[in-house]
C-alpha positions in Angstrom: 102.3 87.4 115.4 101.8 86.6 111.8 99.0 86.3 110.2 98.0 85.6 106.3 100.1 86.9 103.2 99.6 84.0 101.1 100.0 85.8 98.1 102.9 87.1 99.0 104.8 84.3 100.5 103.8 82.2 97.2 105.2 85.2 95.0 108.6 85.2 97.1 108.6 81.7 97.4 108.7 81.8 93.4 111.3 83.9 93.8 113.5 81.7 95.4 112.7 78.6 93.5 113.5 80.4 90.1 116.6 79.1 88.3 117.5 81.7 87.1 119.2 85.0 89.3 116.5 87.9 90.0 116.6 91.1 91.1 113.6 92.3 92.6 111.8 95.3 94.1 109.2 95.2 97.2 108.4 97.9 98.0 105.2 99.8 99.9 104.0 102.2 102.9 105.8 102.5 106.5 104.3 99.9 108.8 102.4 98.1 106.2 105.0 95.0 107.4 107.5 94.5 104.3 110.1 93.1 107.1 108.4 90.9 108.6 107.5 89.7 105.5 110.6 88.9 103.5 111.8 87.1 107.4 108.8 84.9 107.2 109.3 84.3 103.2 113.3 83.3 104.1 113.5 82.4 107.1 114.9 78.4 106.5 116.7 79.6 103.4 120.4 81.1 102.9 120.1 84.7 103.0 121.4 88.2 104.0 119.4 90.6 105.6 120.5 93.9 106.1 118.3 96.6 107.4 119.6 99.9 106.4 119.9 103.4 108.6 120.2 106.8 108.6 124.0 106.9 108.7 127.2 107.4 106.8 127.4 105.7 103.9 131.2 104.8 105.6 129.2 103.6 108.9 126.2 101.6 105.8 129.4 99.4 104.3 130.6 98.8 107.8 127.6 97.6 108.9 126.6 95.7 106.0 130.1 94.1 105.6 130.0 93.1 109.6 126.8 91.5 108.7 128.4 89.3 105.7 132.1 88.4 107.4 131.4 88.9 110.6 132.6 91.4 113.9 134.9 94.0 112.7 135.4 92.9 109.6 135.3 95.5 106.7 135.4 95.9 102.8 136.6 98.8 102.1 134.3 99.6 99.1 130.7 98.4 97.8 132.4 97.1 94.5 134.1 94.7 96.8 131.8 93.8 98.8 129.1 93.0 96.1 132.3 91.0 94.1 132.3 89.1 97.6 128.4 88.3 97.2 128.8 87.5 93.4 131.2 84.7 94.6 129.1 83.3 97.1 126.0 83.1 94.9 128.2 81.4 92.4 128.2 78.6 94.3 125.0 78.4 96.5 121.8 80.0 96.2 121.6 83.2 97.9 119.1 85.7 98.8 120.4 89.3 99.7 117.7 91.2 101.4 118.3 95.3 101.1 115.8 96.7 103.7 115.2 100.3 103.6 117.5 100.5 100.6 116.5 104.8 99.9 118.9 105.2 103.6 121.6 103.6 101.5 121.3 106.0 98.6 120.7 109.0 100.5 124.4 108.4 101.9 125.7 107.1 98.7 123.6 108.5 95.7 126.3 106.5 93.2 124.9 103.5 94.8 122.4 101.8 92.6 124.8 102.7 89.4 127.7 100.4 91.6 124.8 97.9 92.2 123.9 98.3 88.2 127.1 97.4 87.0 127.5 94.6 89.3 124.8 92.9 88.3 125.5 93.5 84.7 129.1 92.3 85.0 128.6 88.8 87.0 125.7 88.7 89.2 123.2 88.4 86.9 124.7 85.2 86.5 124.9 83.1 89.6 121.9 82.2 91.9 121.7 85.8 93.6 118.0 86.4 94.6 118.2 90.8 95.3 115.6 92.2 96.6 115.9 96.1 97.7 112.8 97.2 100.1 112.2 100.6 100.9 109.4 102.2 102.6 109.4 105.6 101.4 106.6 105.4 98.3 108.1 108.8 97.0 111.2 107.7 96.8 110.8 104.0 95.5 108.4 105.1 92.6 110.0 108.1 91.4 113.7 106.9 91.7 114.1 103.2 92.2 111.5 102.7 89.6 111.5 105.2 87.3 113.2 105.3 83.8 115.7 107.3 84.7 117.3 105.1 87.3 120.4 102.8 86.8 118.0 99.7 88.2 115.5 100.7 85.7 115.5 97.7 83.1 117.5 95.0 85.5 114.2 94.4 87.9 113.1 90.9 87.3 110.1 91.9 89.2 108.5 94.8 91.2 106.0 93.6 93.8 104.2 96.3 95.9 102.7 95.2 99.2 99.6 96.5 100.3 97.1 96.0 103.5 96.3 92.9 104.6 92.1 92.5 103.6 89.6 92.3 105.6 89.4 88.6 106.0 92.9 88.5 107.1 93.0 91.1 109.6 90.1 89.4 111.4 92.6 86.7 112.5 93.9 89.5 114.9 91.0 89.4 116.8 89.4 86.3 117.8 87.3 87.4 120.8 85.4 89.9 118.3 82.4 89.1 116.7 81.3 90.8 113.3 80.8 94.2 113.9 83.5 94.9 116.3 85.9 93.6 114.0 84.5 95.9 111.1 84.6 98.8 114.0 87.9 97.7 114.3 88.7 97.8 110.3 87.3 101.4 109.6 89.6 102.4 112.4 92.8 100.6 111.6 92.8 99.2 108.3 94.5 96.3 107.4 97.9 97.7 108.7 99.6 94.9 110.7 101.7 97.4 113.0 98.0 99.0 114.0 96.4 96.1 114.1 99.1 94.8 117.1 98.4 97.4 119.3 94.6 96.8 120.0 94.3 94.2 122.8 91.5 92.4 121.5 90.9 91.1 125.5 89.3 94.6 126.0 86.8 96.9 124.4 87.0 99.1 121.2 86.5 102.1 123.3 89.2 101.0 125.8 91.4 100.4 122.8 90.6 103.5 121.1 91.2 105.6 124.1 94.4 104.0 125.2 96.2 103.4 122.1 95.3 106.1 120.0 94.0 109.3 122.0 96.8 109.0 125.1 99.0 110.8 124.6 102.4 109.2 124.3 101.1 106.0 122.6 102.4 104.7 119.5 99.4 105.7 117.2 98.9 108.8 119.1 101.6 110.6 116.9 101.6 108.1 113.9 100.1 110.6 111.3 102.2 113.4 112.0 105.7 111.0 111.8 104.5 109.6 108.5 103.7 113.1 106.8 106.9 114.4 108.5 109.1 111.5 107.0 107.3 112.1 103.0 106.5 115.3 102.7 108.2 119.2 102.6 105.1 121.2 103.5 103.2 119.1 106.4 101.3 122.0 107.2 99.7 122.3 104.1 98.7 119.0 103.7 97.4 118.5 106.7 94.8 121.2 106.0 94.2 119.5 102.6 93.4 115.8 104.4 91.4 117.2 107.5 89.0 118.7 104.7 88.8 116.0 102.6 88.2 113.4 105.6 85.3 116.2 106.8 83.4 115.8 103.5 84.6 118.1 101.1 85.8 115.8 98.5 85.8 117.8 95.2 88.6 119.8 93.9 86.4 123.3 94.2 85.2 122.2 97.7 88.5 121.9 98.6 89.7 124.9 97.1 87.0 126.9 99.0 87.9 125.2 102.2 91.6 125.9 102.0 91.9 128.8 99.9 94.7 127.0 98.4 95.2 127.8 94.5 93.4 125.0 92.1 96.6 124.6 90.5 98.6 124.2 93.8 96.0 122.3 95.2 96.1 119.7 92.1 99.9 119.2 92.8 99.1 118.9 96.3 96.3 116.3 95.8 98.7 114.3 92.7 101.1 113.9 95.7 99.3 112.3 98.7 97.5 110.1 95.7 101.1 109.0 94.8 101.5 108.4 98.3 98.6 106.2 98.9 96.9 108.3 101.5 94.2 109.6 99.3 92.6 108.5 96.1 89.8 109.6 93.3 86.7 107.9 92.6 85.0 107.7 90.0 81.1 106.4 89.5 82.0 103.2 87.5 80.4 104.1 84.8 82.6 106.8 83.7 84.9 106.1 81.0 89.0 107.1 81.1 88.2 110.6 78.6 86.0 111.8 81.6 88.6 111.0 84.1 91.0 113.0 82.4 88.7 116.3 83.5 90.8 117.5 86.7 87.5 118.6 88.1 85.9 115.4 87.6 85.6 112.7 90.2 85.8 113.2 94.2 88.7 112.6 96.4 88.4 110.3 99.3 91.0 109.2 102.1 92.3 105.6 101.0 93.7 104.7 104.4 91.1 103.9 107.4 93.6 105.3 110.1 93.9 108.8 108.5 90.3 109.1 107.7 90.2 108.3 111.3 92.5 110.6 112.5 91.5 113.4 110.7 87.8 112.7 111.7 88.2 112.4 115.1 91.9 113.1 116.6 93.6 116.2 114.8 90.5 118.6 115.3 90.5 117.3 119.0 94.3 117.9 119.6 93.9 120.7 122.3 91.6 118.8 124.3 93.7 115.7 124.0 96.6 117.2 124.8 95.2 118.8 128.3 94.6 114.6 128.7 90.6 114.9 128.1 90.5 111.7 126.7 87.2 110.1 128.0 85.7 113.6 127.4 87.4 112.9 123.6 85.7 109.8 123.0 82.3 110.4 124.7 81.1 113.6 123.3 82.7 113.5 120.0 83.8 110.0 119.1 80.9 107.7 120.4 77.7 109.3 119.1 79.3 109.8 115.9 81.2 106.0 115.4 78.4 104.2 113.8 78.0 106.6 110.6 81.5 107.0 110.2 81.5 102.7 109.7 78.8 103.2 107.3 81.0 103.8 104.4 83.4 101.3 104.9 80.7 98.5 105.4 79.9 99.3 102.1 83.4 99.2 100.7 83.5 95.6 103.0 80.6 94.2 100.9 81.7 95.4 97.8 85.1 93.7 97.8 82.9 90.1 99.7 80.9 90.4 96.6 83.5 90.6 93.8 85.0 87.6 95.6 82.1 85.7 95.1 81.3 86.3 92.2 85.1 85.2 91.5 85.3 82.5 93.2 81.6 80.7 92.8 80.5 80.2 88.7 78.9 83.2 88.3 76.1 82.7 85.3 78.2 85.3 83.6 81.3 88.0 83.4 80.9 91.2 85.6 83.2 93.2 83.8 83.1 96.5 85.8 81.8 96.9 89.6 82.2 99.8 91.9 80.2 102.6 93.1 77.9 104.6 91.2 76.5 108.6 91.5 75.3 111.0 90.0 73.7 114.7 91.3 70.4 113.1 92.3 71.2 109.3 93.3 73.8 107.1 94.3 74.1 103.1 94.1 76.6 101.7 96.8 77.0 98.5 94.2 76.7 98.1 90.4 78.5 96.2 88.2 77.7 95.8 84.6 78.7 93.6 81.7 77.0 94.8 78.5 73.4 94.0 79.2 73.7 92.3 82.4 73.5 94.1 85.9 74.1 94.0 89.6 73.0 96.2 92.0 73.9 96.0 95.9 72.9 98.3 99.0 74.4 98.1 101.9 73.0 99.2 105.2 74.8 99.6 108.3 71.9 100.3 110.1 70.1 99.0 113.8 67.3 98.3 111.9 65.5 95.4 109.0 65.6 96.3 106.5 61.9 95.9 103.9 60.4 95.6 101.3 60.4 99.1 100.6 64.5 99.5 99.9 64.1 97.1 97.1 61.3 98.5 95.4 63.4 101.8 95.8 66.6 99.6 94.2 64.1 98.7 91.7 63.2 102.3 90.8 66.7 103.7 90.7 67.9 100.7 88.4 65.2 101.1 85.6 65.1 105.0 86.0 68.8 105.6 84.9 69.9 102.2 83.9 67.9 100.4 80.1 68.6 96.5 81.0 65.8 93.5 82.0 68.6 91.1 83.6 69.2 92.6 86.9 70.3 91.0 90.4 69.9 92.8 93.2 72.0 92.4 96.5 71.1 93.6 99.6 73.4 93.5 102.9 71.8 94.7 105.9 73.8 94.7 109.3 70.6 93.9 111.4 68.6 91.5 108.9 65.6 91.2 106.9 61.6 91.9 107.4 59.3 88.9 106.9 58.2 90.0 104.0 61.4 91.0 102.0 62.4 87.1 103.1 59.6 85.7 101.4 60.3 88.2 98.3 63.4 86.6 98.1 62.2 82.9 98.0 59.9 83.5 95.2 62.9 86.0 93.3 65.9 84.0 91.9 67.2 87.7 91.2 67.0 89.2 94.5 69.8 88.2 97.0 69.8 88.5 101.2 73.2 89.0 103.2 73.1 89.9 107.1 75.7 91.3 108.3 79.1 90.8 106.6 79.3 87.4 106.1 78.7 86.0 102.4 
C-alpha cells in the first residue's frame, strides 16, 4: 500500500521534468520508506534502480552492471560503467536511482570522487537525473553532505524525507475512528513500515500485543537493530533514551540518572539529535542567545515508536521475554496508555492549528507558535506576532471540559503575557459544558474543537 507523499512525488516529479541534468540527494531514517518512494515517483519513466548491499565493492559493480546490460554482463570498472550511463542520458532522459548508496562507499571509499569527476567531465551535461539514497542519517549528513565530500558543491538538490503527518497516516486505518487512530499515532508515528504491520481489522491491544510485545515480530526488536546499525556504544545510549522517555528531560536530570559525565553526556545527546531520535525544546518564546546555554531547554524523544518503546517495552524485556505478554499489556501498558497520548494530542492539535491558520485567511501573521513554560506554568499553544496572541489547551481527557479552564487560560495569558488581542483555542477530546458553548457564541475570540478534527 501507498498512501500520500504529495509533496514529495511533486518535488521528484520536478525533478524529472527539469531540462537541465541534476544530481540529487534523498536521504532520511531506516523504514521511513525512501524506496518505495522514488518507485512510485518513477515508476512509468526510464530509470535505473539499483539497491545497494553489504558486499564487495567487486560483487557492487557486478551487480550494478548486471542490472544496466543485463545477466552476466560486467564492466570492469565504475569509470566505465558511469561513461556507459553518460551515453545513454545523452540521448534519452534517464533517471539513475543509487539506493543505499553509504554500502557502495563503504566497499569503495574512492567512489563518490569517481562519481565527482564523472559528472564534472560529461554527465552534467546530458539528461541524467542521479539521485543517491541512503538511510544511514550519520553517514549521509556528515559525509555525503558535508563540505568535505567530493559531491559537496554538485548536488542540484538535497531533499530529506521525513514521517508521513498525521492526516496521512490515517489513510492506513479506515475501520478507526478518531482516537484509535491518534492511539495508533503516539504509538507508531508516521512511519509507513510500522504503520503496515497493525491490522486495522483488530484492536489496538491485539495489535500492540502481537506485533510489538511477541517476541519474534518485526517491531519486537526494531529499536535495538536501528541503534545497532548507527551507533558504537548501544549500551550507553540506551540508558540515555530510557531516561529521557521516563521524564527526566534536562541535561542535569539526565546526568543524575546516568551518572554519565555532562560533557560526555552532551556528545551523547548532539548524536541521537543528529540522528533524529531525540530533540530539544524550547518554550517559544526564547530567543537563539538562550538556546545557545547547553543547560537550557529539555530534551524529548522525537520519534513516537521509541518513546514507546522505551516507556513500555525495554523496562519490561524480562517479562516479555519469559512470553508474559497479556500480563505486559494489562498491568503496565493499559492503565497507563491514555496519559502517555496526552502529549501527543497536544502536539496533534498544534500542527491542525498551524494548518489552519495557514491555509484559512487568518486576520493576521502568527509569526512564532509552539509550546510555552516556565517553572510555575505551562501553555500547550501560543503563538505570538508582536502584539497579537493565541493561546490553545489541549485536553485529552474523559471529561467536558468548563468554563473554568478558560478563565484559568485567561489568568495565565494576562499574568505573564502584556497584550489585549488574544484568541483562545481550546481542544477537548470529550467536548464542551453548556455553558463554555454559550461563552463561545457571545466571544468572537474564544474558539471550541472536540476531539481532533478542525
Amino acid at each position: 500500500m501507498f498512501f500520500g507523499r504529495k509533496k514529495e512525488l511533486k518535488y521528484l516529479k520536478g525533478i524529472y521534468d527539469s531540462k537541465q541534468a541534476e544530481f540529487v540527494t534523498l536521504y532520511g531514517r531506516r523504514r521511513i520508506g525512501k524506496t518505495e518512494l522514488l518507485k512510485q515517483a518513477y515508476l512509468e519513466e526510464n530509470h535505473i534502480f539499483y539497491s545497494a548491499k553489504e558486499c564487495t565493492d567487486y560483487e557492487q559493480l557486478r551487480s550494478l552492471s548486471e542490472k544496466i546490460l543485463g545477466k552476466d554482463k560486467y564492466f570492469d570498472r565504475w569509470e566505465t560503467l558511469l561513461k556507459h550511463i553518460q551515453e545513454l542520458a545523452s540521448r534519452e532522459k534517464l533517471v539513475l536511482i543509487l539506493d543505499e548508496f553509504p554500502y557502495m562507499v563503504k566497499g569503495n571509499p574512492a567512489l563518490p570522487s569517481i562519481l565527482q569527476n564523472a559528472w564534472d567531465h560529461g554527465l552534467k551535461d546530458t539528461r541524467i537525473k542521479i539521485i543517491i539514497c541512503g538511510s544511514s542519517m550519520s553517514f549521509m549528513e556528515k559525509e555525503v553532505l558535508s563540505e568535505k565530500n567530493p559531491l559537496y558543491g554538485r548536488m542540484t538538490g538535497i531533499y530529506k524525507v521525513d514521517e508521513l503527518t498525521f492526516g496521512e497516516m490515517k489513510l492506513f486505518f479506515p475501520s478507526y475512528n478518531d482516537e484509535q487512530i491518534l492511539s495508533v499515532y503516539s504509538i507508531l508515528g508516521g512511519v509507513p513500515h510500522y504503520l503496515l504491520q497493525f491490522n486495522h481489522e483488530k484492536s489496538i491491544e491485539e495489535n500492540i500485543c502481537e506485533r510489538i510485545l511477541s517476541k519474534g515480530s518485526v517491531l519486537y526488536n526494531e529499536v535495538d537493530f536501528l541503534l545497532k546499525q548507527e551507533l558504537r556504544e548501544p549500551q550507553v545510549y540506551y540508558t540515555i533514551i530510557e531516561k529521557i522517555a521516563m521524564g527526566s528531560t534536562k541535561l542535569n536530570e539526565i546526568h543524575t540518572k546516568t551518572q554519565i559525565s555532562t560533557s560526555k553526556l552532551s556528545v551523547y545527546l548532539k548524536n541521537l539529535i543528529e540522528l533524529g531520535i531525540i530533540e530539544k525544546e524550547y518554550p517559544v518564546t526564547e530567543r537563539l542567545k538562550v538556546r545557545v546555554n547547553l543547560h537550557s531547554g529539555i530534551y524529548k524523544l522525537s520519534t513516537h515508536f521509541f518513546l514507546f518503546y522505551f516507556r513500555f517495552v525495554f523496562p519490561n524485556i524480562s517479562d516479555l521475554e519469559e512470553g508474559l505478554v497479556q500480563d505486559v499489556y494489562s498491568y503496565d501498558i493499559q492503565p497507563d496508555l491514555s496519559s502517555y497520548v496526552g502529549p501527543i494530542y497536544e502536539k496533534v492539535c498544534r500542527t491542525l492549528l498551524i494548518e489552519k491558520i495557514r491555509t484559512e485567511k487568518y486576520p493576521y501573521r502568527i509569526k512564532y507558535i509552539g509550546r510555552w513554560w516556565d517553572k510555575q506554568q505551562e501553555i500547550d499553544i501560543l503563538g505570538f506576532t508582536e502584539d497579537r496572541y493565541i493561546i490553545g489547551e489541549c485536553k485529552w481527557r474523559n471529561k467536558k471540559l468548563g468554563i473554568d479552564v478558560y478563565k484559568n487560560m485567561k489568568l495565565k495569558t494576562e499574568s505573564n503575557f502584556r497584550v489585549d488581542d488574544v484568541h483562545y483555542y481550546l481542544f477537548s477530546k470529550s467536548g464542551f459544558t453548556k455553558e463554555l458553548l454559550e461563552e463561545e457564541n457571545k466571544n468572537d475570540h474564544l474558539h471550541l474543537f472536540e476531539s481532533i478534527t478542525i
